[in-house]
C-alpha positions as CSV (number, residue, x, y, z in Angstrom):
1,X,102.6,90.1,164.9
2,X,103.4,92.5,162.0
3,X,100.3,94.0,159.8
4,X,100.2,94.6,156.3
5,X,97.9,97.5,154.8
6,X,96.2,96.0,152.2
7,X,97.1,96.8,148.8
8,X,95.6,100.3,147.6
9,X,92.6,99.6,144.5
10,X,94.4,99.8,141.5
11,X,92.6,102.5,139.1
12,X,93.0,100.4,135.7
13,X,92.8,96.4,135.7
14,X,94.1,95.4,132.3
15,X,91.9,91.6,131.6
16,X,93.5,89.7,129.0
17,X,91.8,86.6,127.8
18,X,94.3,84.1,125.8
19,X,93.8,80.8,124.2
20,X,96.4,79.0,121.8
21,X,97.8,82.4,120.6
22,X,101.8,81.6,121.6
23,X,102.7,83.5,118.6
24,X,100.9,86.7,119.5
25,X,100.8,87.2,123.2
26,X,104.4,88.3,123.7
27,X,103.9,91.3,121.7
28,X,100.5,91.5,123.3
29,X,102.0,91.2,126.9
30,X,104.6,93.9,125.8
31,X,102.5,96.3,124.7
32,X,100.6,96.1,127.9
33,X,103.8,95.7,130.3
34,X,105.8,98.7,128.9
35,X,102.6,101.1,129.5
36,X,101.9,99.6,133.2
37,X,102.6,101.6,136.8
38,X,101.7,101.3,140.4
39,X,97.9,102.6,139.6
40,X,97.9,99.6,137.4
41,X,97.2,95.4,137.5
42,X,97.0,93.3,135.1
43,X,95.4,89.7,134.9
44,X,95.9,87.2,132.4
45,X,93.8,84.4,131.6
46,X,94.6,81.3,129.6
47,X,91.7,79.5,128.2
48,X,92.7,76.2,128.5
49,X,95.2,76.4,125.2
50,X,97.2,73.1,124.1
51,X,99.9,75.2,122.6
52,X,103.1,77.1,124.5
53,X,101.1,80.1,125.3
54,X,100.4,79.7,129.1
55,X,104.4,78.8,129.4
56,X,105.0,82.4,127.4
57,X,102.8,83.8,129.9
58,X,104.3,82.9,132.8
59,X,107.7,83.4,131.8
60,X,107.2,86.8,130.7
61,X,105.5,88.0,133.5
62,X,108.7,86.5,135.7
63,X,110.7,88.9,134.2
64,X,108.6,91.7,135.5
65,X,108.6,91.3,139.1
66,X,107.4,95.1,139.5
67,X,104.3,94.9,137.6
68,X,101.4,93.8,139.8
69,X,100.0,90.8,137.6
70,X,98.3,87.7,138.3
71,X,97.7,84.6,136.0
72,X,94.5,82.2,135.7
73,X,94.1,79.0,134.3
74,X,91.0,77.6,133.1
75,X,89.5,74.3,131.1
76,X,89.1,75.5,127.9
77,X,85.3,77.6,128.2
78,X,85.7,80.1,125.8
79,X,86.4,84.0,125.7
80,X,83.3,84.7,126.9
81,X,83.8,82.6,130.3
82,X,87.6,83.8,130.5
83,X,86.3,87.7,130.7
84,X,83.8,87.0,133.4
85,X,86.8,85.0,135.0
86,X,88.7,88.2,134.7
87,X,85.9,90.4,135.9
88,X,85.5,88.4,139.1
89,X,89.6,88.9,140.0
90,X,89.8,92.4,139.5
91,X,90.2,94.9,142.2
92,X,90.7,98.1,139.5
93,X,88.0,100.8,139.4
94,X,88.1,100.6,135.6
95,X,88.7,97.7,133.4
96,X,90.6,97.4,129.9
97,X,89.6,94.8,128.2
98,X,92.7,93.8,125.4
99,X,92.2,90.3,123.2
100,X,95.6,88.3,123.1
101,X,96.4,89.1,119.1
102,X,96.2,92.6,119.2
103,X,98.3,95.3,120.5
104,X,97.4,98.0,123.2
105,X,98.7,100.7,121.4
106,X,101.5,103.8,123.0
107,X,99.9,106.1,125.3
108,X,96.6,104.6,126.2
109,X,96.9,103.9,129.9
110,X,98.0,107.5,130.1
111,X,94.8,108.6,127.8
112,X,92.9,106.8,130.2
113,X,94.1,108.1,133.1
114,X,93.8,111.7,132.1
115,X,90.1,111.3,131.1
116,X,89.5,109.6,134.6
117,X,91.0,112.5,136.2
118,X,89.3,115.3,134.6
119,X,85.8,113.8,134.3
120,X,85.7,110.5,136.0
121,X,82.8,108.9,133.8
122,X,81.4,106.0,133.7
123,X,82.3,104.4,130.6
124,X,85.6,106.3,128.5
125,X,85.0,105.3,124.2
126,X,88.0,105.4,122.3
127,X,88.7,104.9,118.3
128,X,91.1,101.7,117.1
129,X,92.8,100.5,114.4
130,X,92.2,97.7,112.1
131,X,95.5,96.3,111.6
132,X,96.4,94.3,108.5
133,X,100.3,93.2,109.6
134,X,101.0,91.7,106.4
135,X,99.1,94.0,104.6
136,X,100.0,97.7,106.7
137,X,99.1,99.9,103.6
138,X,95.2,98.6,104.6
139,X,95.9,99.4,108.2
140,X,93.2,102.5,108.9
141,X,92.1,103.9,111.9
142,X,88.2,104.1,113.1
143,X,87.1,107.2,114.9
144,X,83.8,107.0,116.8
145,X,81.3,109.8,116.4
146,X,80.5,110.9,119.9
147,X,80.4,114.6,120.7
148,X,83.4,115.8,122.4
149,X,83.3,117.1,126.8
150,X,81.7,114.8,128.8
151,X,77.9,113.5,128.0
152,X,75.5,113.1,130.5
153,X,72.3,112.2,128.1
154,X,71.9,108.9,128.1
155,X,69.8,108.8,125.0
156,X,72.9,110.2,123.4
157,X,75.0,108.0,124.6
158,X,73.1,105.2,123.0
159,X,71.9,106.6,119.9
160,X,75.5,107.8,118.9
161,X,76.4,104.0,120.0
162,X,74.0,102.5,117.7
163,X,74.7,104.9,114.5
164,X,78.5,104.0,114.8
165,X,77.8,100.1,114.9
166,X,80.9,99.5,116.6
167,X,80.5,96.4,118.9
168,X,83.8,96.3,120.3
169,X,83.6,95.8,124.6
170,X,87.9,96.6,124.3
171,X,86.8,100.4,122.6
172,X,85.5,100.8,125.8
173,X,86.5,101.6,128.9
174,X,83.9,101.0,131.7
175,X,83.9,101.4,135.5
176,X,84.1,98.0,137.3
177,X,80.4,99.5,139.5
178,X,78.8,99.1,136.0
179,X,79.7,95.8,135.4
180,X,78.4,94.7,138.9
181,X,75.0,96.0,138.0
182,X,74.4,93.5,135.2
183,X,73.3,89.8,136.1
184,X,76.1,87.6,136.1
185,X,77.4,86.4,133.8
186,X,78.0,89.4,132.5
187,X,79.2,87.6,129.0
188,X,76.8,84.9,127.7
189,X,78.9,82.3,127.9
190,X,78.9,79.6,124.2
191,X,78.3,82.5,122.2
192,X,80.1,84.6,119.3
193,X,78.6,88.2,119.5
194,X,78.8,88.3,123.2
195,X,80.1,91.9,122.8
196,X,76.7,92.8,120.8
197,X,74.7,91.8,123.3
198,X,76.5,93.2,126.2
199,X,77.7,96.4,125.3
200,X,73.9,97.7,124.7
201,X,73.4,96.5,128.4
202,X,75.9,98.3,129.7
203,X,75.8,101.7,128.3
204,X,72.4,101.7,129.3
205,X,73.7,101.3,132.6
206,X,75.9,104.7,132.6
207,X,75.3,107.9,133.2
208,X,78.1,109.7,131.6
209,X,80.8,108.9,128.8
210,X,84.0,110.6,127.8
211,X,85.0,110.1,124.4
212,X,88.9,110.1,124.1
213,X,89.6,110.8,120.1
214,X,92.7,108.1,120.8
215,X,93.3,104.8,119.1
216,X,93.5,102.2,122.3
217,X,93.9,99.1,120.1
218,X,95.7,97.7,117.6
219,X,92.6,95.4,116.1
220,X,94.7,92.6,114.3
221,X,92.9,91.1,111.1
222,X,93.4,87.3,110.4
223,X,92.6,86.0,107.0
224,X,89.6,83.4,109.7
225,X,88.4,86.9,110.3
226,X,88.3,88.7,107.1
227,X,86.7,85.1,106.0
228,X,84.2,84.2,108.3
229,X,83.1,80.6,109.3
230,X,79.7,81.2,108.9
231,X,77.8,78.7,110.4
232,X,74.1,77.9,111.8
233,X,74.9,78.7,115.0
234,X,77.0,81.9,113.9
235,X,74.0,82.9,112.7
236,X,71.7,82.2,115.5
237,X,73.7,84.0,118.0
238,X,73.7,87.3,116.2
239,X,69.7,86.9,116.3
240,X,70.0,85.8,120.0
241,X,72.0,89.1,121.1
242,X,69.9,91.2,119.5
243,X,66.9,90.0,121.1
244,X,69.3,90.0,124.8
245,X,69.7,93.9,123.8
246,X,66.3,94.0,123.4
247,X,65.2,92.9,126.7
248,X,67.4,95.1,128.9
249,X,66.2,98.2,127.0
250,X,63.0,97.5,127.7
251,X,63.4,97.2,131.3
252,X,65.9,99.9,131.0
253,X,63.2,102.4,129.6
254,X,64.7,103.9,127.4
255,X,64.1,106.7,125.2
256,X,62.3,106.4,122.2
257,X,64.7,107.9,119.8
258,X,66.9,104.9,121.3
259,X,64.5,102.5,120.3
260,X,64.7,104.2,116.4
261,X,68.3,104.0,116.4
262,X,68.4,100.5,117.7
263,X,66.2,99.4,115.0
264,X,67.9,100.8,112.5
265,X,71.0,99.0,114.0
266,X,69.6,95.7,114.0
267,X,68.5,95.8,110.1
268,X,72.2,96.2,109.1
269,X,73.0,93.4,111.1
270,X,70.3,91.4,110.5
271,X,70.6,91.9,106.4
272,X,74.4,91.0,107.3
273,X,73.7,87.9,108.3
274,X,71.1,87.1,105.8
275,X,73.6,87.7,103.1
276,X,76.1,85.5,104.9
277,X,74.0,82.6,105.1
278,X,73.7,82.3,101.5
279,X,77.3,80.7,101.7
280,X,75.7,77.9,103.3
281,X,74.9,74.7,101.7
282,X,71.1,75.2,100.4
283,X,68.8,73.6,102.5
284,X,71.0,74.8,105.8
285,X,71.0,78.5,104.6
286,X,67.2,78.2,104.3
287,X,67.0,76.8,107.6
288,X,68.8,79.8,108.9
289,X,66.8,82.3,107.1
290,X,63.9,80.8,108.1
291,X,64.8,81.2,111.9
292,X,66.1,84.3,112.4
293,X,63.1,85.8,110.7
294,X,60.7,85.7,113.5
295,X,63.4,86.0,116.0
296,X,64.4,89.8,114.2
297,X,60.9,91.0,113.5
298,X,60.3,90.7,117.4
299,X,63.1,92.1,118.4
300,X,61.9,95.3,116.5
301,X,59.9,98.1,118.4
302,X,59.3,99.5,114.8
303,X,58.7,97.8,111.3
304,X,60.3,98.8,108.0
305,X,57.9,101.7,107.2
306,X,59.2,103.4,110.5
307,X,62.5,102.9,110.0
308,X,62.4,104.3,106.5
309,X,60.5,107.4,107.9
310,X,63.1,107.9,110.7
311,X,65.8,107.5,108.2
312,X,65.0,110.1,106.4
313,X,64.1,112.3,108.7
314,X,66.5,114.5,110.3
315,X,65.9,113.4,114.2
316,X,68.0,110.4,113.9
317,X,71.6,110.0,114.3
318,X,73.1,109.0,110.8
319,X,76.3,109.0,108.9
320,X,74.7,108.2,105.5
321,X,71.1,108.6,105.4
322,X,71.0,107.0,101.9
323,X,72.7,103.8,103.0
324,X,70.7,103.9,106.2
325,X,67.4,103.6,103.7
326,X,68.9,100.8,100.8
327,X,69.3,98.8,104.1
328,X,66.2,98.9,105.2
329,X,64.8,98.2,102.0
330,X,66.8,95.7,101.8
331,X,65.5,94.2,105.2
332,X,62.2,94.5,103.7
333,X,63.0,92.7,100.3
334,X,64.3,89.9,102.7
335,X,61.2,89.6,104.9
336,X,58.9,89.4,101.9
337,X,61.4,86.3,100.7
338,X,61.8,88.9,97.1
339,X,62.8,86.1,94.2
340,X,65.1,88.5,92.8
341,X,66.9,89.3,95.9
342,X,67.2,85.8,96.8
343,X,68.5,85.5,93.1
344,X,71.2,88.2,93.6
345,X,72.7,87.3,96.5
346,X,72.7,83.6,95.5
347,X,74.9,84.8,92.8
348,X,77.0,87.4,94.6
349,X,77.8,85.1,97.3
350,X,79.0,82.1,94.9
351,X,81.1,84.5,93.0
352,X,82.6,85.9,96.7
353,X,83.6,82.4,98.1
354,X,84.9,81.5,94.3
355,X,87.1,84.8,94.5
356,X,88.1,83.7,98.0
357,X,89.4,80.0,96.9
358,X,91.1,81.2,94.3
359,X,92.5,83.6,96.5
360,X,93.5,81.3,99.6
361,X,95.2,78.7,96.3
362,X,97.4,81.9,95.9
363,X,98.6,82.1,99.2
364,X,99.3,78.7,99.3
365,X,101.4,78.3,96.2
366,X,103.7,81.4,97.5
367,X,104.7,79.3,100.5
């Protein structure tokens, strides 16, 4: 009887999680496909969708009989479970994570490739671009701000990951050993914000990072996501990765200049959120409010006072020092439930979702 060698480890497995996006995965798919090579697999997985897109899949891939690929199909769970899905199929040393409505862009396998070769890290970052496809004068690219060679300082690592704000799991590239160290599942399932809580867990699990000053993706802007559906829940999950993050540094021990920058982290995001919940109906945005408060505060190794100090200080990691500190005070307004904070962004936010009716009418009428 005949013996096959088993298939050599691909070095890149390219997970691509899709659900009811049959008008964007082909040029997805392609923008994957024309970059792939023997060192390369790819795995697709459709989230239960009701539309064409799992036919697209399939007969796109038929046409490229040379490109190792495989495809799963799953009851409708979510991105989060499709990822972990992924994770669990894939054989590659390093995994590319690309979302089915954007576009990995020319030259990134290759980028990748090269930085695995030279340095072999544990995690590669990369810069993207927000894309606006109707709107490609908007379209701008976002560098990261890590220092360039290969970093071996964790606390680095993290406090430049923090500053830049940047929760994106597809901006970077990690080996498939990191992953295994996490719990499983590695993705909270349910959740929006899986990324935020995540990403924090595993850079804390690497010991070196190359940052590759190349845009990997194409980061395609719907009008849903320029005009979020804020929601209870929305809200609640941003609280609840926060305190996730939390927990694994703690157990991580990490530095404490990681613990400045992470609180200064969570105040921008935690002041986003407050502002966004003043879109909601009254009593629900009060609700909100109301429970994230405690839920922040603990997540904090610091208080306001502390973050003010580091913030102005010149210890921290900080693109604008003087933003850093209206945010916090900001956060601290908030806390102390300030009548004319509350005031403003009752106002601002009515006059925001007025501007955006008025603007969605528009779009209508043109059609």
């Amino acid at each position: 009887m005949a013996t096959h060698a088993p298939a050599p480890q691909p070095l890149l497995s390219i997970i691509v999680p899709a659900y009811n996006v049959q008008h964007y995965i082909g040029p997805c798919l392609d923008s994957v496909l024309d970059q792939m090579g023997s060192a390369h697999e790819l795995i697709v997985i459709d989230d239960g969708s009701s539309d064409a897109t799992l036919a697209r899949i399939r007969a796109l891939l038929a046409t490229r009989p040379d490109i190792a690929a495989q495809v799963l199909a799953q009851d409708n769970q979510g991105i989060a479970v499709a990822r972990n899905n992924g994770l669990a199929a894939a054989r590659g040393e390093y995994i590319v994570f690309v979302d089915s409505d954007d576009r990995l862009l020319a030259g990134s396998l290759a980028a990748l490739e090269q930085a695995i070769a030279e340095h072999h890290p544990d995690v590669i970052a990369c810069d993207f671009r927000m894309w606006y496809p109707d709107q490609e004068a908007k379209s701008h690219r976002v560098g990261m701000r890590y220092p360039p060679g290969l970093l071996r300082d964790q606390a680095t690592i993290l406090n430049t990951f923090f500053a830049d704000r940047q929760m994106y799991v597809w901006a970077n590239i990690f080996r498939r050993a990191i992953y295994q160290q996490l719990d499983a599942p590695v993705f909270p399932p349910g959740r929006v914000f899986e990324d935020m809580s995540t990403l924090p867990r595993l850079l804390s699990q690497c010991a070196s990072m190359v940052y590759v000053p190349h845009a990997i993706i194409d980061y395609r802007q719907h009008a849903a996501s320029i005009t979020k559906l804020i929601s209870e829940k929305w809200c609640m999950d941003l609280a609840a990765a926060l305190s996730v993050a939390r927990k694994h540094l703690d157990l991580r021990g990490v530095d404490e200049s990681v613990k400045t920058h992470f609180d200064i982290a969570a105040a921008y995001f935690y002041i986003g959120v407050v502002k966004d919940s003043y879109e909601l109906p009254r009593a629900e945005g009060r609700r909100v409010r109301a429970r994230i408060k405690p839920i922040f505060v603990e997540s904090l190794y610091g208080d306001c006072a502390s973050m003010l100090e580091a913030a102005r200080g010149v210890e921290t990691v900080s693109y604008d020092r003087g933003h850093d500190a209206r945010t916090i005070r900001q956060v601290e307004r908030a806390l102390a439930g300030d009548f004319v904070f509350r005031v403003r962004q009752t106002a601002s936010r009515k006059i925001k979702v007025w501007k955006r009716l008025r603007k969605n009418r528009k779009a209508a009428a043109s059609f």
